[in-house]
N, C-alpha and C positions, 0 to 999 in steps of 0.2 A: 569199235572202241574196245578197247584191253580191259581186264577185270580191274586194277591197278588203276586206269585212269576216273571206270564207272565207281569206282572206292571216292580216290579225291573230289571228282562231279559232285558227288552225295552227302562228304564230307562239308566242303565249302557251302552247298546249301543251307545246311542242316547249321554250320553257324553263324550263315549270313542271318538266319530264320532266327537262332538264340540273340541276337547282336540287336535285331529289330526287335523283339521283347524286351531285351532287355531295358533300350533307350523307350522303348514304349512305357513300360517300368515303373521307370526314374522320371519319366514327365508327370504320368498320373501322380507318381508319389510325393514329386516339389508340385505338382498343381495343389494337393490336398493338405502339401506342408503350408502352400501360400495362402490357401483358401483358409485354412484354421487360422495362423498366426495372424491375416488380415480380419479376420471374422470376431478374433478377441479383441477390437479397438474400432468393429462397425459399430457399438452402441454406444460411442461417445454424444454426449449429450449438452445441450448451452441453453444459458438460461439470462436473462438481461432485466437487472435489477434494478431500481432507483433506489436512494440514498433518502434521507429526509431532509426536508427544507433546508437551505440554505437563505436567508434573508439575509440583505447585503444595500445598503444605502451606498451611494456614489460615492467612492475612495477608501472604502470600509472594509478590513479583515477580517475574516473569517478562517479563527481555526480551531476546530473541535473536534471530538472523540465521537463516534456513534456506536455504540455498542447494541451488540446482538441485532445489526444488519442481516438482511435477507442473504441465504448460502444454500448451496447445494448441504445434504442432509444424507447422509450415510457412509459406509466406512469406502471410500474415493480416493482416484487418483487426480490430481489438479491437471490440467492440461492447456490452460492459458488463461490470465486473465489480464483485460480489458478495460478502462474508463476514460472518459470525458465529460467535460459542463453540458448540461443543456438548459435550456431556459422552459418557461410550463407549456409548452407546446413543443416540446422534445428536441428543438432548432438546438443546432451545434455553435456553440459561442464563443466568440475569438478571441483569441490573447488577450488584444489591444483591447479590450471592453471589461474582461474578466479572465486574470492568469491564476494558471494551476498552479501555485509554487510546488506544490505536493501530493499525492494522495499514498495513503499505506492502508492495505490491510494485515492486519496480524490475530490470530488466535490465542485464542484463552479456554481455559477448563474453569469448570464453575459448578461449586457443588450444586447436585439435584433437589436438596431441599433449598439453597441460598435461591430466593426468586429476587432480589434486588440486581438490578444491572449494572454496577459498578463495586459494589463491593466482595467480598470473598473471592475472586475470580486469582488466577492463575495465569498471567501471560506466558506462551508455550514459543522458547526462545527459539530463532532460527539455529544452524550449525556455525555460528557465529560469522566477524570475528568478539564485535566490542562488547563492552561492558554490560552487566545483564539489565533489560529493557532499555536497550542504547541501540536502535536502529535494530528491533527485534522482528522486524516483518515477513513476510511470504513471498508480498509481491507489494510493487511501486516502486513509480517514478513522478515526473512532474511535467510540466508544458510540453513535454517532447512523448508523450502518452500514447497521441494521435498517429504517431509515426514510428511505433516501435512496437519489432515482432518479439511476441512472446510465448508463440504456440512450442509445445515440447514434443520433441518426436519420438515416436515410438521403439521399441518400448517403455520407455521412460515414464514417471511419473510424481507428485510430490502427492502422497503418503498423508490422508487426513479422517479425521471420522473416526478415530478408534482411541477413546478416549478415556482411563483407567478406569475402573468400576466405581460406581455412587457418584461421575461427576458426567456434564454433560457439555459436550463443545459447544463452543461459538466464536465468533469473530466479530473485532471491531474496525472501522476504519476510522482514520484521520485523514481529513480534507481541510488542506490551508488554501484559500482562494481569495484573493486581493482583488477588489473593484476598482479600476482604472480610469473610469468616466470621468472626465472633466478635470483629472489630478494635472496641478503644475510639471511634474517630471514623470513621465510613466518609467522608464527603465529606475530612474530613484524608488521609489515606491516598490517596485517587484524587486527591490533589492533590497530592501527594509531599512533607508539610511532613516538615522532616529531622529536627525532634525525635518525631515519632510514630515513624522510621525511625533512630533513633539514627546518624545520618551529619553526622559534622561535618570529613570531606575527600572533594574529591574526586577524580576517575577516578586520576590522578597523584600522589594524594598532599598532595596541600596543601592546609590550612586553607579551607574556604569563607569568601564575605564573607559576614560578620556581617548583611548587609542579605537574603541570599537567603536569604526562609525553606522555598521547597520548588519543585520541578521535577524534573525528571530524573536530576540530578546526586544527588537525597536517594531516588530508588528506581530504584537500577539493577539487574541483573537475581542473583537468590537474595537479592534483599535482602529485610527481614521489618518489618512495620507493627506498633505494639503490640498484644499481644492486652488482652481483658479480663479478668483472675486467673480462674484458674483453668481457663480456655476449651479444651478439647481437641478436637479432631476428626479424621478421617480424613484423609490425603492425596488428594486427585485426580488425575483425568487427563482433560484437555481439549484439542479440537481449532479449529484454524481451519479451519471450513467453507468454502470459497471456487467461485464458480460464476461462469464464463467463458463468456462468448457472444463468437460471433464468425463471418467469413466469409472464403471463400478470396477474396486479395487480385485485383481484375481491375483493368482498367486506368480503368474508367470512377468507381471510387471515389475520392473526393474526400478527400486526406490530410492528418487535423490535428495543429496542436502542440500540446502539451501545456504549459502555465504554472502554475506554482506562487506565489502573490504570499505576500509574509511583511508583517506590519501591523512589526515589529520591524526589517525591514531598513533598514539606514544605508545610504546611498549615496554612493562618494567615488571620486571618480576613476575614474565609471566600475565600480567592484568594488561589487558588494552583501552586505555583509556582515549574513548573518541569523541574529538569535539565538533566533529561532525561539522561544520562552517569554518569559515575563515576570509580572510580580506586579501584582491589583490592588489597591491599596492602600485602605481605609475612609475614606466620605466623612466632612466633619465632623461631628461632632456637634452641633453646634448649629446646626444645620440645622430650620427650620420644619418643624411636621408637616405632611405633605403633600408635600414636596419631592420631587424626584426624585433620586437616590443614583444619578448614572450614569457610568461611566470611560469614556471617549472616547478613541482612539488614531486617528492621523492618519497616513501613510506616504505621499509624492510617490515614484512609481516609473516611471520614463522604461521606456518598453517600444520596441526599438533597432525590432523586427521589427512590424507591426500584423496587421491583417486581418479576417475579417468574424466575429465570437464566435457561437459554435454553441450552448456548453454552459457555465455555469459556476453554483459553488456554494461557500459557506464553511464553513468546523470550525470551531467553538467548544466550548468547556469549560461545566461547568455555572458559572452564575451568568452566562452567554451571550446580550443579548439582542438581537441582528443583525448584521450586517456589509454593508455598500454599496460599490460599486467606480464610481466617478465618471469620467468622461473628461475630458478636459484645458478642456473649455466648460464645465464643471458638469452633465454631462447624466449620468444612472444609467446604468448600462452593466446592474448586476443588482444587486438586492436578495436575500439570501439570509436567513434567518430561524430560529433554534431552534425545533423544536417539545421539550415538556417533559411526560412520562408522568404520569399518575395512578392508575394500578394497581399490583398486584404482578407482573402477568405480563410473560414476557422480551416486550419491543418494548413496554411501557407500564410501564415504570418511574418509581415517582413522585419526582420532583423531579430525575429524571437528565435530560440528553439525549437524547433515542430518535428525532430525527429531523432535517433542515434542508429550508430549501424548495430549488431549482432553478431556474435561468433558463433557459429553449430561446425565446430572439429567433426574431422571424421573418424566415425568409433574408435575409441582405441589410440587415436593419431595424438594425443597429447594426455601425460597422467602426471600427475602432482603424487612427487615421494612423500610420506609421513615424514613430518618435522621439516621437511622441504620451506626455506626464507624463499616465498616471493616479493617482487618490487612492485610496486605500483607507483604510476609516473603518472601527472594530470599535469596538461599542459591549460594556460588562458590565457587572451591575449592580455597585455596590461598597458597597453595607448594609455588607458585613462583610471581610476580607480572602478573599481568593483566590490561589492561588500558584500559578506554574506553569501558568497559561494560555497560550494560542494565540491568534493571529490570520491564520488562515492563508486564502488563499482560488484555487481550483481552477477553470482556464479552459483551453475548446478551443476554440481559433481556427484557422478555413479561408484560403488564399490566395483562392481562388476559389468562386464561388455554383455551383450546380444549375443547365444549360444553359436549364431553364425562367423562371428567374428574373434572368436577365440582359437 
C-alpha cells in the first residue's frame, strides 16, 4: 500500500471515529434535553375533592355558590380539572335520576384580613369574552363532564396561586343539579320550561316575557319540577366529585388564557353583552320528509388579544348537534361535536349528553391574529322546541410555542 493510500486509510477512519462521537454526542445530549424537559412535569400532582352537601328532594333544583372549596394551594400550573355527582357512598349517578346542568369553577382574591366568605372578594375574570362576571370561569361544563378530555399538554399550563400582596386566593364553584325522580317530563324539567316549574317571575320580581318559555330564570335554586301524582320518595344527598391535576409553577412553563365564546353575545361598542341561553324554536312543519330540522346560530366575535390555540372545546344541551369556531378567512379553528349515550348506566345515558369532542392543534398549526373577527356557528336540532339552550365554547390560547417548534 502507497503512502497516499495509508494517508486516506487513516483519514477515513479517523472520521468515521469523529462521525460516531459525534451521533454518540447528540444522543446523550437529546437523552438529557428529554430526561430534563420530561422531568419538569414528572411532579404533576391530583388531588380529588368533594363539594359540600348537595340536599335535593325528588324534582328539586339545586343551584348554589360554594365558596372557598377545597383547591390545590400554591403558586401552580392547572393541568385538568374533572367532576361528577356522586351519591354518599361515592356511586356515580345518572342523568336520568340527577342532571348536571352545570358546574363552574372560578376564582376570586380576598383580602387577608376579610375572613367572611362572600363578601369583599374579587372574582378574577378569565381572558374573556363577555361581560364582567358573565361566564367568568376556569373551568366547566355540564352533563357531557364524564366524557370530556380536559388534560393540558405540555408544556402548557393555566397560571394560578400568585395572588397580589395582602390578598389571598380562593375558588368558588357553582353547581346547578336538577332531581328527575318521578318528574312528569324529564327532558322539560332539565330544560327549565317555567310552566313544569310553576315560575311566572323573575329573580326581582317581575312578570317573565311571555315569549321565554324555560332557562334559568324558571329553575332556580329549591325550585321544584312537577311531579307525577302521587310520586314520593326519599330526599337525597349528593356530591360534586371534582379532581385536580396540576404542577408546581417553574419558569419554563408556557402560560395560557383562558376564553369563554358565547354563540348569544351582541357586540356593541366594544362591550359583549352575553345572554348566555336561548330557545330553539320548531322547524316548519311542512317541511318535506326527509328534510333536515336544523337551528343555526351565527355570532362575529372580534377577539382584541390572539395567539397560538392549544385546547379548545364546546357545551351544548341535549338536542345539540355540533359547534365550529371559524377564523376571520373561513378556516376551522376546531370542530367540537356531542356525543349522545345509549344506555342506562352513568356516562352512557340514553338520549342525554354524556360527552363532546376536543381540539389539541398541532403546535403552531393554528394562531389567531390580534383583533382577528372569529365566527362561531352552534348548530341544534329543532324537530321540536328546546328552551334554555347554550352555545357556549371553551378555548386556551398560548402567546408563545414550545422552544422546539419555533
Amino acid at each position: 500500500m502507497c503512502r497516499e493510500e495509508i494517508t486516506n486509510h487513516s483519514f477515513q477512519r479517523r472520521k468515521l471515529f469523529e462521525i460516531k462521537m459525534w451521533s454518540w454526542g447528540m444522543a446523550v445530549l437529546l437523552s438529557c434535553t428529554l430526561v430534563a424537559y420530561s422531568s419538569a412535569f414528572a411532579t404533576e400532582k391530583t388531588a380529588v375533592y368533594l363539594s359540600r352537601k348537595i340536599e335535593l328532594r325528588a324534582g328539586e333544583s339545586s343551584n348554589k355558590l360554594y365558596y372557598g372549596v377545597d383547591f390545590p394551594k400554591g403558586h401552580i400550573a392547572l393541568k385538568s380539572f374533572n367532576a361528577e355527582l356522586v351519591d354518599e357512598q361515592g356511586n356515580s349517578v345518572p342523568l336520568s335520576e340527577a342532571y348536571l346542568h352545570h358546574w363552574i369553577v372560578m376564582r376570586y382574591f380576598q383580602p387577608k384580613n376579610d375572613t367572611n366568605t362572600s363578601k369583599g372578594i374579587e372574582i378574577v375574570q378569565n381572558s374573556g369574552l363577555c361581560q364582567y362576571n358573565t361566564l367568568p370561569y376556569y373551568f366547566g361544563v355540564g352533563s357531557e363532564t364524564r366524557g370530556v378530555e380536559t388534560h393540558i399538554p405540555d408544556p402548557y399550563g393555566i397560571e394560578v396561586g400568585n395572588p397580589p400582596k395582602g390578598y389571598n386566593e380562593n375558588w368558588v364553584i357553582n353547581v346547578h343539579a336538577i332531581d328527575t325522580r318521578g318528574v312528569q317530563d324529564k327532558i322539560g324539567c332539565i330544560e327549565c320550561r317555567c310552566d313544569l316549574y310553576n315560575i311566572t317571575k323573575d329573580s326581582d320580581g317581575n312578570p317573565l316575557d311571555p315569549n321565554y318559555h324555560g332557562g334559568l330564570q324558571c329553575c332556580p335554586d329549591e325550585s321544584q319540577c312537577l311531579l307525577k301524582k302521587g310520586f314520593e320518595a326519599q330526599n337525597r344527598t349528593l356530591y360534586l366529585r371534582y379532581t385536580v391535576k396540576w404542577v408546581t409553577w417553574e419558569h419554563h412553563i408556557l402560560p395560557l388564557r383562558v376564553y369563554v365564546l358565547d354563540v348569544t353575545d351582541v357586540v356593541k361598542n366594544n362591550t359583549h353583552n352575553c345572554l348566555v341561553e336561548y330557545d330553539v324554536l320548531p322547524c316548519n312543519k311542512g317541511r318535506k320528509h326527509g328534510d333536515k330540522c336544523i337551528d343555526v346560530r351565527k355570532a362575529k366575535l372580534p377577539l382584541d388579544k390572539g395567539g397560538y390555540v392549544v385546547y379548545g372545546v364546546a357545551h351544548e344541551h341535549v338536542g345539540g348537534t355540533g359547534s365550529t369556531l371559524y377564523g376571520q378567512a373561513g378556516n376551522v379553528i376546531c370542530n367540537s361535536l356531542p356525543k349522545y349515550g345509549n344506555g342506562t348506566e352513568a356516562g352512557n345515558e340514553k338520549g342525554y349528553v354524556v360527552g363532546m369532542t376536543t381540539c389539541y392543534p398541532k403546535p403552531g398549526s393554528i394562531k389567531i391574529s390580534n383583533g382577528e373577527v372569529l365566527t362561531l356557528e352552534v348548530d341544534y336540532s329543532n324537530t321540536k322546541l328546546h328552551s334554555g339552550v347554550m352555545g357556549l365554547f371553551y378555548l386556551l390560547v398560548a402567546d408563545e410555542l414550545p422552544h422546539h417548534y419555533k
